[in-house]
N, C-alpha and C positions, 0 to 999 in steps of 0.2 A: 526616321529612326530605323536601323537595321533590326530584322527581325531576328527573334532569339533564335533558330535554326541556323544562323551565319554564324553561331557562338559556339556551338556543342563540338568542337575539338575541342575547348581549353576548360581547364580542371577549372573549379571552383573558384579557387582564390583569381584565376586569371580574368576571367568571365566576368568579376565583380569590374575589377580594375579596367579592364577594356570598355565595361559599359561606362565608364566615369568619365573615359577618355582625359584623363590626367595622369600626372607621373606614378610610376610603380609605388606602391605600400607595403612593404611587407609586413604581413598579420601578425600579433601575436598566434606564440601556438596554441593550435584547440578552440582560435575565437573565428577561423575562418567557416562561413556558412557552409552546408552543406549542397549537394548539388542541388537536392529534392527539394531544399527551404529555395531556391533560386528559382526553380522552373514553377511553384506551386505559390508563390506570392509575389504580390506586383512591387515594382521596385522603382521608387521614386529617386531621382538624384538633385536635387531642388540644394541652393546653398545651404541652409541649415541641416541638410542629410550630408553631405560630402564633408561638414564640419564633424558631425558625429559621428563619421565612419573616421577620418584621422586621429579623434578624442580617443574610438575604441583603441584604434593601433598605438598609441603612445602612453595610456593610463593602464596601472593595473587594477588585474581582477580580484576577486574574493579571495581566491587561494595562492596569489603571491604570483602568479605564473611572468609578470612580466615586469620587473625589477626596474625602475627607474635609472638607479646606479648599478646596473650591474654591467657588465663587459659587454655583456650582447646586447644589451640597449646601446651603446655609444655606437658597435657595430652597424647596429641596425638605424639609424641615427644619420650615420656617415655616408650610410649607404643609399640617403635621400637625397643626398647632395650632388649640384649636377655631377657632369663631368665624370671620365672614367679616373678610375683610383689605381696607385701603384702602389703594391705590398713586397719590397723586398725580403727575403726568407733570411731568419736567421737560427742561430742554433745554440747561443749561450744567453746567459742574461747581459754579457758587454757589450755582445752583437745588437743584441736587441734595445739595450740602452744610446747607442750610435744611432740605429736607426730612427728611435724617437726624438734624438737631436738635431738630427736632419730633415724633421719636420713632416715625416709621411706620417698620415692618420692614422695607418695600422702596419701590422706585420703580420706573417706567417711564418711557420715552423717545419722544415721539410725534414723528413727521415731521413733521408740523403746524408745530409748536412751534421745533424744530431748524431748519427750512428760515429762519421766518421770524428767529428769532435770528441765524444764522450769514452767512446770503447777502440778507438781505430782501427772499425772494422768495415768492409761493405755493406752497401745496404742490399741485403739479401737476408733480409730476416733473421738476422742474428743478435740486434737490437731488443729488449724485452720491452713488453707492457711497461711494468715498473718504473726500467730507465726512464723511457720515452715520461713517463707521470712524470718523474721527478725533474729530471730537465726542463717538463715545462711547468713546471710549478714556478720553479727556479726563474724561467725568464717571465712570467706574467707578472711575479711578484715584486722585480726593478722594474717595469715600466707601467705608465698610465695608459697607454692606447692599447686597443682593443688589437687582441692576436689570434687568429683562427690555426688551429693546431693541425697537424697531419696526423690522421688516424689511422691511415690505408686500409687496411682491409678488418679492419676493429678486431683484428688477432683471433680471427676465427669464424662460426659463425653467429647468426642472430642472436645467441645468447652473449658471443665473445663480445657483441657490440654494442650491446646494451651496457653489459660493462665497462664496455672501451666508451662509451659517452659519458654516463654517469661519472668515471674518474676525470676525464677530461673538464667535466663542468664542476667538479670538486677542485682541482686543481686553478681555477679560473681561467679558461678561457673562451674567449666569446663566439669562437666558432668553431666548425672539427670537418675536416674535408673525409668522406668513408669513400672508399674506390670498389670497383666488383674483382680484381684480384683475384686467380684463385689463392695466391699464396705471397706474405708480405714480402716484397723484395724480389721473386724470383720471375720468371719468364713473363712475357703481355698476355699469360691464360687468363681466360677470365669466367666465371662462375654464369650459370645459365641465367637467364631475364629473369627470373621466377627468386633464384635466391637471391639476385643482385636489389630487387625488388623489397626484398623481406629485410635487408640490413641497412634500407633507408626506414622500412617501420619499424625497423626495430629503436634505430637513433629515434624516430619520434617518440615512439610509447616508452624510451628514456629518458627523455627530457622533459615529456607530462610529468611522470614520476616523480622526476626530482623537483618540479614543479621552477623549472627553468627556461629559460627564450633562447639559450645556445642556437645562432645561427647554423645549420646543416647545413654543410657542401655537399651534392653530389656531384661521385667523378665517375665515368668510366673510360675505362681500357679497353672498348670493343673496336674502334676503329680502326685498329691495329689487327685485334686480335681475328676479329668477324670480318664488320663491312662500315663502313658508313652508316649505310641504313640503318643498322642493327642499333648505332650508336645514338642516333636521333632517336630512334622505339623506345633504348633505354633512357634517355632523355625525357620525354612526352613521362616515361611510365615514373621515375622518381619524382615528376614535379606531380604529379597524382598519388604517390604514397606522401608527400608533405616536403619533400626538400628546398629547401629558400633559395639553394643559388645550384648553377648548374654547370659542370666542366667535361667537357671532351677532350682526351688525350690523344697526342700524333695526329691532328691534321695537318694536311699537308699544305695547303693551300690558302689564299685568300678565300676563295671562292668555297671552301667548304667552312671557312671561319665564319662567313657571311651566311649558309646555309643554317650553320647553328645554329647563329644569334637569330635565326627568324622562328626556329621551334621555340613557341611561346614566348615570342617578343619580349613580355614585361615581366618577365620571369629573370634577375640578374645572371651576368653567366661571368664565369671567371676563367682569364686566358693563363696558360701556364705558357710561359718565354721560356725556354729550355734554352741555356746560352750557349752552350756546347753540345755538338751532334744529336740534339731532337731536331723534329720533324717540320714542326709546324714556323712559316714561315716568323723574322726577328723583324719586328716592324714598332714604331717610332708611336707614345704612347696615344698622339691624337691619330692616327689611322686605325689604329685596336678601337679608340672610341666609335672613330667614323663607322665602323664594321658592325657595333652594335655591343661589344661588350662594356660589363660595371668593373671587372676587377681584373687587375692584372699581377700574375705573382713571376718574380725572377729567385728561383732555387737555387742557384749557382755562384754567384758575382759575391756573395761574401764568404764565404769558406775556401771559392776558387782562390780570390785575390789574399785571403790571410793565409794560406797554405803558401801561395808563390812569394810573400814577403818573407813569409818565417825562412825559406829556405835561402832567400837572396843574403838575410842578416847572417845566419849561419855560415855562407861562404864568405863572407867577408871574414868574418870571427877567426872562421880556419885558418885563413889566408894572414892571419896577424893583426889583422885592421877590425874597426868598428862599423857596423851600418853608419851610412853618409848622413849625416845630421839633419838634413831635408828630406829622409824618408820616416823620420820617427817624428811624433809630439814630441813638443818640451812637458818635462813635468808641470810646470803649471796647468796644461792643458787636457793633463791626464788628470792631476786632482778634480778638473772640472767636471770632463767626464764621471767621474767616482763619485760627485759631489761633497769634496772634502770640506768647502765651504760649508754648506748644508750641516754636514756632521759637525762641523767647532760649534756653528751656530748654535743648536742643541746642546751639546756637551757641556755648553756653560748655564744652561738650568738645571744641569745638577751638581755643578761643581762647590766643592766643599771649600770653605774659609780655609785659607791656611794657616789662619791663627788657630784655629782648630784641633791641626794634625802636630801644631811646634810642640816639642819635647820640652825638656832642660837648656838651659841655656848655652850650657858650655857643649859647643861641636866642632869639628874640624870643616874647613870649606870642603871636603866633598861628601858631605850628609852625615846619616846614622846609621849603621849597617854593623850586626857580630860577622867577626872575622872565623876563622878558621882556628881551632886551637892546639896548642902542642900536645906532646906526649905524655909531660906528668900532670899537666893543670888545665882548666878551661879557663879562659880569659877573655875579656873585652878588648878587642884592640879599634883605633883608631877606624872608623867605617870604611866599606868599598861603597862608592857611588852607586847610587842604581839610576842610570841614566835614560833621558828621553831625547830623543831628536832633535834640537830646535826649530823652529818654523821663521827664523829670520833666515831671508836667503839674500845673497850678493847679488844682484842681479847682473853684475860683470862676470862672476861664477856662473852664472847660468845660462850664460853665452855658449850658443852650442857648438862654436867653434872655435871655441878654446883649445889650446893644446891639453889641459889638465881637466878637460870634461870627464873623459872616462877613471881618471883615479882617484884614490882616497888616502886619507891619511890611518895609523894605526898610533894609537895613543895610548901610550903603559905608565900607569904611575905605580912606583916601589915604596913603600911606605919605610921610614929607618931605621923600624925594626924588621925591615927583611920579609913584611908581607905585602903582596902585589892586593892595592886598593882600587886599580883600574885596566882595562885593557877594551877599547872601541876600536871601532873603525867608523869614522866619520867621511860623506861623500864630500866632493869637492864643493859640490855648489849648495853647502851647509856650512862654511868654512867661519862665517860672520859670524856666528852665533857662540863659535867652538869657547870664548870665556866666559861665559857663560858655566860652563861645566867645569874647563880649569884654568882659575882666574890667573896662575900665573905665566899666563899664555898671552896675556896681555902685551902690547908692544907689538909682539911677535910678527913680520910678516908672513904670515904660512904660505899663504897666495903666490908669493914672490921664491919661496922656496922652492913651492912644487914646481913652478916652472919654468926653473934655472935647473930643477932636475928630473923634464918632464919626460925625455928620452931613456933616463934611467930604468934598471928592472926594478920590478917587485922586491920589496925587503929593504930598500936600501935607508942607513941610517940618518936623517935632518938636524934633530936637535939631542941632548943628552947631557942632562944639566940638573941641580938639585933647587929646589926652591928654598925660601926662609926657612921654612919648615922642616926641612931635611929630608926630605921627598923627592925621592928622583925620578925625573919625568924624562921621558924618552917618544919620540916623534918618529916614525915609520915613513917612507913612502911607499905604498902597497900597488 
């Protein structure tokens, strides 16, 4: 056995884990021994102690500190598992609901991304506190996987970031990457070791407080800014004020990606892939593992590519045409996403009898509704529909290469005394449903109209005709 003077570079928590010579643990917070308990009592690792050293790290304590279900347990959790892990970044809660359909365990949040989605503006610090809170409230609260938020530079200093943590882990998320920055968004300055230092204790002696496991990221900006060197010091020195995982920004190289991952080996490090014009080389996710890192985040690749679509559809639009039907989902596939399913499912444990809501007996087919009254009297006229969408859909309507994909019908019923009881616009590929709402639409091919007049403009007249009732009903093609 190596003597403990082969050990005294590595903080506390590493010292433990290297003597164990087994895979990384991350501690709960505040449960990792101190240096003095390490050097000053003997340390057995016997199977039944390696069993109790894992018990500690997965059971909580007395005071709540480390939440079974919380985000940063899954994080922390995920982060046992071999293999290096990919976190694409995202910046809404759709983004983020995509990515947890596509099966990555977690995700991450970039300012970047955020600023330009929410405010469209750069990120140079023009972003607030607040937004940044509420956007990621927003996305932690559509999905299940754990999401480590971008804090940057906690909006100030130690004090900014104690509250830039505390909101962070109110808002639910499992982890919150803080940078040495001097300033969010602006130039690679960056704040000397000393304060860079204080705003990793300060995110600790946050998350005691709140009495939370929020995973801490440290990042710095010195390699850029200083040296390399500078960048590992500040490395060594945040995994000694308590930070769980650790990130270097702008290397350049394999070789200094490799130099990283060996400042405190079992210490997780997280690569940032900058997809456009950073630094550090773009390499393929099992050579990032081979190199030595746990996590890897791409900041870029979903804002870049929803920005390049939004602009491709728009020039079609301009240009007279529709986006090419194999660049968009079908609506089915978008309810899915949304999980429209999900929601009927629900909807119908509370839905009301509708023998319940029946009136009187006598009504016209399109509901109960007062109408609008004249000048010398108020009066009941025959009701306007209050209508809902149907959910039977054609599935030949919903053929995305129809010609009458993009249009819809405009449907006005005149009531015979002269008051308008109806006026929708109904989409194409709803078209099945449409008697539903007005039965004497029945027969009718509408399908076959639109698309005998599917090169027509907007406005143009289909059908105009009175039913039994003496209701003139009138057909649009919009």
């Amino acid at each position: 056995m190596a003597s403990l003077s082969s050990y005294t570079s590595f903080p506390p928590r590493v010292l433990l884990l290297h003597r164990q010579q087994s895979k990384p643990i991350l501690f709960p917070p505040d449960s990792t021994p101190s240096i003095r308990q390490l050097y000053t009592k003997p340390i057995s690792f016997s199977r039944r102690s390696r069993v109790a050293i894992n018990a500690t790290a997965a059971a909580s304590d007395s005071s709540g500190n480390s939440n079974p279900s919380s985000p940063a347990k899954k994080l922390r959790e995920i982060m046992q598992s071999p293999g290096v892990l990919q976190g694409p970044c995202c910046f809404d809660a759709l983004s983020a609901k995509l990515v947890e359909r596509a099966g990555f365990p977690y995700c991450l949040t970039t300012r970047f991304a955020i600023s330009a989605a929410r405010v469209g503006l750069p990120d140079k610090g023009l972003i607030s506190y607040g937004e940044m809170i509420d956007q990621g409230q927003q996305i932690t609260q559509a999905v299940s996987i754990p999401v480590i938020g971008d804090g940057g530079n906690g909006f100030g200093n130690a004090m900014n970031v104690k509250r830039t943590v505390k909101g962070y882990i109110r808002a639910g998320f499992a982890g919150i990457i803080i940078n040495d920055q001097v300033s969010s968004g602006g130039e690679r300055g960056v704040v000397s070791r000393e304060e860079a230092v204080m705003r990793v204790k300060a995110a600790v002696d946050a998350r005691r407080e709140c009495g939370s496991d929020i995973v801490i990221v440290a990042q710095t900006d010195s390699r850029e800014a200083v040296s390399l060197e500078e960048s590992f010091s500040r490395a060594r020195a945040f995994t000694d004020a308590g930070a769980d995982v650790l990130s270097v920004d702008s290397l350049v190289s394999r070789e200094e990606m490799k130099s990283f991952c060996n400042v405190y080996p079992l210490v997780p490090k997280l690569a940032n892939m900058l997809e456009t014009g950073g630094k550090i080389p773009m390499l393929n996710p099992l050579e990032i593992e081979e190199i030595g890192y746990k996590l890897v985040a791409y900041p870029v690749s979903l804002i870049g590519v929803s920005i390049q679509a939004m602009q491709d559809a728009l020039l079609a639009i301009k240009g007279g045409r529709i986006p090419s039907p194999g660049s968009m989902p079908s609506i089915e596939e978008i309810e899915g996403i949304l999980g429209y399913d999900t929601y009927r499912e629900e909807e119908k444990r509370y839905a009301i009898s509708s023998s319940s809501n029946r009136g009187s007996s006598s009504s016209s087919v399109y509901g109960n509704q007062r109408v609008a009254q004249d000048e010398s009297k108020q009066r009941v006229e025959d009701p306007v529909v209050e209508v809902m969408v149907p959910e039977v859909v054609s599935n030949e309507s919903r053929n995305p290469f129809s010609r009458i994909w993009s249009r819809s019908l405009r449907i006005k019923i005149i009531g015979r005394d002269g008051f308008e009881k109806l006026d929708v616009r109904i989409p194409a590929g709803f078209l099945e449903g449409v008697t539903n709402i007005v039965p004497a639409l029945g027969g009718v091919n509408l399908k076959q109209l639109m698309d005998d007049a599917a090169d027509e403009v907007g406005g143009k007249l289909l059908l105009d005709f009175k039913d039994t009732a003496g209701d003139r009903i009138q057909v649009f093609l919009e």
